[in-house]
Every structure is written in structure tokens, then in C-alpha cells.
PAMI-970163 format. One record per residue (C-alpha): x negated, y, z; residue number from 1. Coordinates in steps of 0.5 Angstrom, whole numbers, plus 500, padded with zeros to 3 digits. Layout:
% PAMI-970163
{rec {X Y Z} NUM} ...
//
This chain:
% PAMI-970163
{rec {670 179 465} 1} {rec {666 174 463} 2} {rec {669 168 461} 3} {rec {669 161 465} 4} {rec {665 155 461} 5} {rec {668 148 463} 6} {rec {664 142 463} 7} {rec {669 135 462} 8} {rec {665 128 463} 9} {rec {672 123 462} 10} {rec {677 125 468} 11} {rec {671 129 471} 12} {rec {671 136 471} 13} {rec {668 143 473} 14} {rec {669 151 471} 15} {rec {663 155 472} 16} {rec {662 163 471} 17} {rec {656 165 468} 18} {rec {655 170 473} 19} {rec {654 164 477} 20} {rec {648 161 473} 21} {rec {646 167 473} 22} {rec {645 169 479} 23} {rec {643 161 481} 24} {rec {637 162 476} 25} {rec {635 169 480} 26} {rec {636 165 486} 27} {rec {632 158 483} 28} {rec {625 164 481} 29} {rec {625 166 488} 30} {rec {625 159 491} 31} {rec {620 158 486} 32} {rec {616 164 487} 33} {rec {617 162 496} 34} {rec {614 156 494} 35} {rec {608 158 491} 36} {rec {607 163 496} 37} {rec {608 157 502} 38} {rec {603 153 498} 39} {rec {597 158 497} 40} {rec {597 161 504} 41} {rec {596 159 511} 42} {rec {588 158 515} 43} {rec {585 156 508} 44} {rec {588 161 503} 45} {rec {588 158 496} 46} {rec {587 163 489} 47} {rec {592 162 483} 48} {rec {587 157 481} 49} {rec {585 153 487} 50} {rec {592 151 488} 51} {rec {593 149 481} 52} {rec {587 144 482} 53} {rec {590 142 489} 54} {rec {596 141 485} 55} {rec {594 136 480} 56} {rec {587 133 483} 57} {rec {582 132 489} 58} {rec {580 139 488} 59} {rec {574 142 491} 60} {rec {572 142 499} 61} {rec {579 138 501} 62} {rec {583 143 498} 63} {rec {587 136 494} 64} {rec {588 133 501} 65} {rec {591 141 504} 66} {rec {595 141 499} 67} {rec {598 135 496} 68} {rec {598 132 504} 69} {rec {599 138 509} 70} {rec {602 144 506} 71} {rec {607 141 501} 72} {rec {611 136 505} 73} {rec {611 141 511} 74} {rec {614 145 505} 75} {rec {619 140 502} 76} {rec {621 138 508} 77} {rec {624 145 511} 78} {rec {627 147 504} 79} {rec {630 140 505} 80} {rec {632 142 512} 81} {rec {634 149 510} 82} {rec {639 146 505} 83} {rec {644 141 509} 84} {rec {645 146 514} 85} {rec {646 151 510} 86} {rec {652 146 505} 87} {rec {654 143 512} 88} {rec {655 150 516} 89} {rec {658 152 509} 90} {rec {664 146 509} 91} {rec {665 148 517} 92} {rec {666 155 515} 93} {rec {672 153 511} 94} {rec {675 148 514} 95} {rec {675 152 521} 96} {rec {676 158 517} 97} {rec {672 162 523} 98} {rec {666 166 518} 99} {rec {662 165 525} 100} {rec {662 157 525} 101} {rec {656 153 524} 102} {rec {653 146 526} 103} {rec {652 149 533} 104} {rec {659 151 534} 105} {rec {661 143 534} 106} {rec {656 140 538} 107} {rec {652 138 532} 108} {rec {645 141 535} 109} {rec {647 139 542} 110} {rec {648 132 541} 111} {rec {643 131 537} 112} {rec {639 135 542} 113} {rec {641 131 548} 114} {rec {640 124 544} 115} {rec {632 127 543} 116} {rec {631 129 550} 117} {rec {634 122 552} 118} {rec {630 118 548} 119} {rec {623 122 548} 120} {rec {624 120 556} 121} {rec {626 113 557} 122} {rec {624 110 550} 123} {rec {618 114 546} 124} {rec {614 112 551} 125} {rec {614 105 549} 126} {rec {617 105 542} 127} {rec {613 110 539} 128} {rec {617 117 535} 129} {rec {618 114 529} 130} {rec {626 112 532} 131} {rec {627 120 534} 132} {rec {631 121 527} 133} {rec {635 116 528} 134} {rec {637 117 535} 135} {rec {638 124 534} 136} {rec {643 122 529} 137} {rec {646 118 533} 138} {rec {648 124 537} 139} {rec {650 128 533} 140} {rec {655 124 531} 141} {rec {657 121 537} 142} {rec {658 128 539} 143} {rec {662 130 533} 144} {rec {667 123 534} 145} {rec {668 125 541} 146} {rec {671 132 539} 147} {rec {674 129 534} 148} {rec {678 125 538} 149} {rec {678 129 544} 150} {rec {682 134 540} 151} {rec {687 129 536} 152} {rec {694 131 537} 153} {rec {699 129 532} 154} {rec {694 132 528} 155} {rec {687 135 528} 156} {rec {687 143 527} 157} {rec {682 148 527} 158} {rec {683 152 533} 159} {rec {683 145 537} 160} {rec {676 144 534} 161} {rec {673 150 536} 162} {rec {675 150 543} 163} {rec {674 143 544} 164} {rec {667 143 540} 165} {rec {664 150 545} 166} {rec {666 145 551} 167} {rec {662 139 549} 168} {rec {658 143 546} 169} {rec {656 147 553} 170} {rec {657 139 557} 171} {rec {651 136 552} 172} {rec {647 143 553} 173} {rec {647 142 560} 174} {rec {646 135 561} 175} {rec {639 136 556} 176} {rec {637 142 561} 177} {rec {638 136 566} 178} {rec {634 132 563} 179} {rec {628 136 561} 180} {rec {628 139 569} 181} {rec {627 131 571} 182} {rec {622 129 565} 183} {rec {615 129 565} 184} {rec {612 135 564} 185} {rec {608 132 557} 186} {rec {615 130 554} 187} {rec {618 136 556} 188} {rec {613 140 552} 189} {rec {614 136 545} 190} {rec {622 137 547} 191} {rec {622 143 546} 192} {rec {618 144 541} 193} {rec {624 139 537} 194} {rec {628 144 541} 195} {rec {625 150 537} 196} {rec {625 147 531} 197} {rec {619 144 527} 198} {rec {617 141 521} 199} {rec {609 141 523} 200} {rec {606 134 522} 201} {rec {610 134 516} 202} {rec {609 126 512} 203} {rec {611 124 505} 204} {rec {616 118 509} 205} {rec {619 123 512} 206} {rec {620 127 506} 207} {rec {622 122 502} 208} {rec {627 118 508} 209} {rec {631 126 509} 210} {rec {632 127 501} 211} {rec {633 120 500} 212} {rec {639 120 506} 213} {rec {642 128 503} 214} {rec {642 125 496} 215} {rec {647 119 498} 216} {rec {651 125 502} 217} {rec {651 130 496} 218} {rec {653 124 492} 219} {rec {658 123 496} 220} {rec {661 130 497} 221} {rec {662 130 490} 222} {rec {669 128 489} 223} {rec {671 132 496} 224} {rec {668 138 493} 225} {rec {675 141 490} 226} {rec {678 139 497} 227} {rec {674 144 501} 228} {rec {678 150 498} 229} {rec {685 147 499} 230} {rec {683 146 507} 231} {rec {683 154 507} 232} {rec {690 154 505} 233} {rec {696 154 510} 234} {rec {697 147 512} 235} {rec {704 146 511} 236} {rec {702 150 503} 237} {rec {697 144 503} 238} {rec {702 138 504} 239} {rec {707 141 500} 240} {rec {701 141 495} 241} {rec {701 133 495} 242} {rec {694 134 499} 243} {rec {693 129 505} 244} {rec {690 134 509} 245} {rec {688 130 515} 246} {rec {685 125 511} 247} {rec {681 131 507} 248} {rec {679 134 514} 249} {rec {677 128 517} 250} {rec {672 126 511} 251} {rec {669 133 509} 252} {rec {668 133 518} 253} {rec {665 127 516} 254} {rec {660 129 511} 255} {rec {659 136 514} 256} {rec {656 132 521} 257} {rec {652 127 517} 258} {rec {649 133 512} 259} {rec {647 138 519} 260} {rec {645 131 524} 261} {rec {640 128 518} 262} {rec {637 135 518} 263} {rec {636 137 526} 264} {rec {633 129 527} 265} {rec {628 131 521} 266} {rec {627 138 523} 267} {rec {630 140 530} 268} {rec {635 145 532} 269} {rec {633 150 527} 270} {rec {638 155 530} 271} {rec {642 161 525} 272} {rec {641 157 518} 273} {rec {648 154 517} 274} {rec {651 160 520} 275} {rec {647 166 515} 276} {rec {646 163 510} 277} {rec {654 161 507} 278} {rec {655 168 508} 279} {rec {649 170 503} 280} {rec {652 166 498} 281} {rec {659 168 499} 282} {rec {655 175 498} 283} {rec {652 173 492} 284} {rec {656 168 488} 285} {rec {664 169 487} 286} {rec {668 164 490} 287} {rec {668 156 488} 288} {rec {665 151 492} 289} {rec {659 148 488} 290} {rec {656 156 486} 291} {rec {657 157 494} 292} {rec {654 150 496} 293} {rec {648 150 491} 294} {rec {647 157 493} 295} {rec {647 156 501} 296} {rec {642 151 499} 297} {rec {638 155 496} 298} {rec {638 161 502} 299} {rec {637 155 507} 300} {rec {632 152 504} 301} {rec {628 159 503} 302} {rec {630 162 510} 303} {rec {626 156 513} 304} {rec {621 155 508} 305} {rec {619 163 510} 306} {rec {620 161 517} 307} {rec {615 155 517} 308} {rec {610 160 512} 309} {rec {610 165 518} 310} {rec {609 160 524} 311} {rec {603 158 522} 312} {rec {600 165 518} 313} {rec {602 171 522} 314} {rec {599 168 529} 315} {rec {593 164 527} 316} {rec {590 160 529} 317} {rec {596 158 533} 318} {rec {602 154 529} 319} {rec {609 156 532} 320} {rec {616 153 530} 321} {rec {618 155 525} 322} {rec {626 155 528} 323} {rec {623 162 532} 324} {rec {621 165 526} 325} {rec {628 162 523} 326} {rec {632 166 530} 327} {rec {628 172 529} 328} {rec {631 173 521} 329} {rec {637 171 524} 330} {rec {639 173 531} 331} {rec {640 181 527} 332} {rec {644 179 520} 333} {rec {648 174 527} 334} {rec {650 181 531} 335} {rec {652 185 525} 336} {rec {657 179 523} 337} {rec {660 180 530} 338} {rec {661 187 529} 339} {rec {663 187 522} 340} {rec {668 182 526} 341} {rec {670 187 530} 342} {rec {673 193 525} 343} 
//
């Protein structure tokens, strides 16, 4: 068995198993090489060499400008994406300890969802897009404070959270499909584009506004990492342990909404991600959360990159969402998982 390298700075400390960096640095050469591959294809296909140029200078024909301002941000901001719903569907996973929760299951997307349609309804028209993310935001945190609440009782359990979050989540749905019902027909066709889930048109500030929103998340999940093995204990083993659990839940729920809200109102309801992708990193890395977390990120942010890649390749010259593509990967790995529950 390999041995763990331990990594102390003052009162902080981490083990890691060097099959772990092992199989992170495997996964850090496929993103890489996705990444190149997201760059080079599309309408204007780039050799190894014309890609180089867009990348460090204007290039030849425009291929600066398709390069350094419509395929590379789409390209970071899906790995952005990808990212926090895998790490957010990752900590749901072990704080429900149900393998088959996501940021859907806990009205994360539904409550996002509904704020969007409601706010492409009444105010976009005259307040424009650019405060779509922060209403989607809005709702996807409202929506996780009123499951929230609404299953208090002496206490917060699991099993309470997925009954309550499945009813909210089915009451937010409706109430979207009511609203798409009596929208104008414009409003409803740019919904259900966000809906899918997209990154087309794609911008530098959207870019830096969602890596600069996940690094103060990821920041602040640091010092709660350890806890989010400790919630897969028995809660009476974990108290005894000295472990506020309720506190620990509350705080982990917190920045696991933040992480999934701040990637649905960037992206849309990107369907499947937080659920695959924690359990291909479960497959890949042994336990620990930080291996599992940079992992999951790792998975998500290359089913999404991949998604984009064929909605805006395999149909040309039709660019479709890259949440459909992102379903088509999922919705079989999502069946396998449900029979694989039954045995």
C-alpha cells in the first residue's frame, strides 16, 4: 500500500495518497488535451499551429478574435460550470448520503429556474440580461432556505430534506411551466434555452464575474472540508465526537446551494452534472474529500466542455445547448446508477 504524504502549514493540515496525485494529474492531461480539442474545432477548424497564433496574437483571418473571444471564454466558463456542480452535488451526496442526490433533487435548479422565467418575464424587458444571474441566484437560495425551514424539526435530517426539497422542487417546476405558458412567445423561447442549459455568447465578464464568485465559495469550503465526511456518520456518533452537526450541516448546505445557484445562473440548468460526476470521482480517487472534490471538478468541467464542443459541432451550422448534450451523456450512466440501487 502506498504510503500518505502529509502536508502541515501551522494548525493546517492535509494527508494525500500518491495514487490520488497520480490519477489527478491523469485527469489535469485529459482536461488539457479537452481543452485543445474545444479550441481547435467548431465552423472554423484551427490546425495545431493556427491555434497557437489565436492564442498568443491576432492571427491570420480573425482567428485571434475566434479564438481569444468566442471559443475560450464559452470554453471556461462550461469548465466553471461543470465544476461547481460537480463539487456541489459531491457535498449533497454526502450530507443526504443518498448516491443519487444532485443540485436538482433540493429545488437548487427549480428555484433558479423559476426566478429566471419570472425575471425574463416581467423585468428584462426593461432592465435588460445583465441581472439574470443574480435573480437566478436569488432563487435558487430562496428556494434552499424555505426547504430548509420548512424541514426543521428539533433538528434538520437528511430524509427530511429529500421529501421536502422533491415537493418544493415539483411546486417551483409548475409554478415555471405557468409562467412559460402565459410569457410571450420571444421570452419563452430565450427560457428554455436557459432552461436546457447554455453557455453560448459566452463573455470575459461572465468569465471572470463566476471564477471570481467559486474562488470565495472554495475558499470558504476549506476549513469545512474535513466536515463533510464526519456528516456520513451516525448523527448520535458524530456528537459524541464533539461534532456540531447541526451547525456543520447548515454551513456545508450553505455553500453547496451557493456553489450549484452561482453555476445555474451563469450556465442554466445544466441537467445530471452533480449527480455523475461525484460518483466518477468516487470510482476514480480513494476516499477523502479534497482528492474527491478537485476530481468531481475535474469530471464536470469536462462533461460540460464536451457537451458545448458537440452542440455547437455535430449539427452545423445549428449551435444547440450544451445542457442537451450534457443529458444525452448522463441520462444512461443516471439509469445504470438506479439499477445498480436495485441489486
Amino acid at each position: 500500500m502506498d504510503n500518505l504524504l502529509v502536508w502541515r502549514w501551522g494548525a493546517f493540515s492535509r494527508r494525500v495518497a500518491p495514487l490520488t496525485l497520480r490519477r489527478l494529474g491523469l485527469a489535469l492531461l485529459v482536461t488539457l488535451a479537452v481543452m485543445l480539442l474545444t479550441l481547435s474545432l467548431g465552423k472554423v477548424p484551427l490546425s495545431p499551429s493556427a491555434l497557437w497564433q489565436g492564442l498568443t496574437g491576432p492571427g491570420e483571418a480573425g482567428i485571434g478574435f475566434i479564438v481569444q473571444q468566442l471559443r475560450l471564454p464559452r470554453m471556461l466558463l462550461g469548465g466553471l460550470i461543470g465544476a461547481a456542480l460537480a463539487v456541489s452535488g459531491l457535498i449533497l451526496q454526502a450530507l443526504i448520503r443518498n448516491p443519487l442526490a444532485s443540485p436538482d433533487l433540493l429545488g437548487l435548479s427549480s428555484g433558479a429556474s423559476a426566478a429566471a422565467v419570472l425575471y425574463l418575464s416581467t423585468l428584462a424587458g426593461s432592465w435588460g440580461l445583465g441581472y439574470l444571474p443574480a435573480a437566478a441566484m436569488l432563487g435558487a437560495g430562496g428556494a434552499v432556505l424555505a426547504i430548509y425551514l420548512l424541514a426543521w424539526q428539533q433538528g434538520v435530517s437528511p430524509l427530511r430534506l429529500v421529501l421536502i426539497g422533491v415537493g418544493v422542487s415539483a411546486m417551483l417546476a409548475a409554478a415555471t411551466t405557468f409562467m412559460l405558458v402565459f410569457s410571450p412567445q420571444t421570452t419563452t423561447l430565450s427560457a428554455y434555452v436557459w432552461l436546457t442549459g447554455s453557455v453560448y455568447g459566452a463573455d470575459w465578464g461572465a468569465v471572470g464575474s463566476l471564477a471570481l464568485c467559486l474562488a470565495g465559495l472554495w475558499l470558504l469550503l476549506v476549513p469545512l472540508a474535513r466536515q463533510v465526511m464526519v456528516q456520513q456518520l451516525d448523527e448520535g456518533l458524530a456528537t459524541g465526537l464533539g461534532v456540531r452537526v447541526q451547525l456543520m450541516r447548515a454551513a456545508l448546505l450553505a455553500v453547496s446551494a451557493a456553489l450549484a445557484g452561482a453555476a445555474i445562473a451563469w450556465g442554466g440548468a445544466m441537467a445530471f452534472v452533480g449527480l455523475i460526476a461525484p460518483h466518477i470521482a468516487r470510482r476514480l480517487v480513494p476516499p477523502g474529500f479534497v482528492g474527491q472534490a478537485a476530481m468531481a471538478a475535474l469530471v464536470g468541467a469536462n462533461l460540460v466542455m464536451l457537451g458545448d464542443l458537440a452542440g455547437r459541432t455535430l449539427l452545423l451550422p445549428l449551435d444547440l445547448p450544451a445542457g442537451i448534450f450534457v443529458a444525452a451523456f448522463g441520462a444512461p450512466y443516471f439509469l445504470y446508477l438506479l439499477i445498480k440501487q436495485r441489486h
